[in-house]
C-alpha positions, -999 to +999 in steps of 0.1 A: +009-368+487+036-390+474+018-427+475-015-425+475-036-392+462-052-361+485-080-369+505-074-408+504-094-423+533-085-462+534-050-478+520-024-505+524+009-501+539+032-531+526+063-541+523+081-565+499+096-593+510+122-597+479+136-560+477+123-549+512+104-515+502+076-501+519+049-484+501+011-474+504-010-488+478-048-481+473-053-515+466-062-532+499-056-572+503-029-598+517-007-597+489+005-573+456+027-573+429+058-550+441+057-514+428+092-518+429+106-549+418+076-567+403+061-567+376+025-568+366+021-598+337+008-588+303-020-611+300-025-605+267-005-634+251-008-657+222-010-692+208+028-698+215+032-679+251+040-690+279+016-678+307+032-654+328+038-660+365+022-636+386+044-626+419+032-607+447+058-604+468+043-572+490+030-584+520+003-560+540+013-548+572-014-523+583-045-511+569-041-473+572-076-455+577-087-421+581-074-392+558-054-379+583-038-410+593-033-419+555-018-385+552+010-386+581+020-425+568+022-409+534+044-381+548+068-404+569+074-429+541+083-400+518+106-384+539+131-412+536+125-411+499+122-376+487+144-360+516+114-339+523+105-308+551+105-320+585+081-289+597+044-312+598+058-333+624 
C-alpha cells in the first residue's frame, strides 16, 4: 500500500489545514505534524537553542478500521497521487 503498510488494521485519515493534503497515518489522535509541510522538531538542542515549535497542522477526519477498509482508503488516496490502476474498484 502507499500510506500505511499491508495488513494495517486501524489508522487515521487526516488532512492538513495549512497545505490541504490528505494522508493516512498509523498514528491515531486529533492532531499531527503534516507529512507534507511540517516538520517534526529536533529536540535535541543545546544551551543556546531556541526550543522548537511544534505544529500539527493535520487534523483527523476519520478513523479508518478494518484491513479491508484501510486497504480501499489507501487505494483511493493513491490514485490521485501515483496515477494508479483503476481495475480494484
Amino acid at each position: 500500500m502507499f500510506y500505511v503498510p499491508d495488513g494495517t488494521q486501524m489508522c487515521g485519515f487526516y488532512e492538513c489545514k495549512a497545505c490541504g493534503s490528505r494522508f493516512l497515518d498509523l498514528q491515531i489522535g486529533p492532531r499531527i505534524v503534516c507529512h507534507y509541510c511540517g516538520e517534526v522538531p529536533d529536540m535535541e538542542i543545546g544551551p543556546d537553542d531556541k526550543i522548537p515549535k511544534i505544529e500539527e497542522n493535520a487534523v483527523l477526519l476519520q478513523m479508518v478500521e478494518g484491513e479491508e477498509e484501510v486497504e480501499k482508503m489507501d487505494g483511493l488516496l493513491s490514485l490521485a497521487l501515483t496515477g494508479g490502476d483503476y481495475d480494484w474498484l
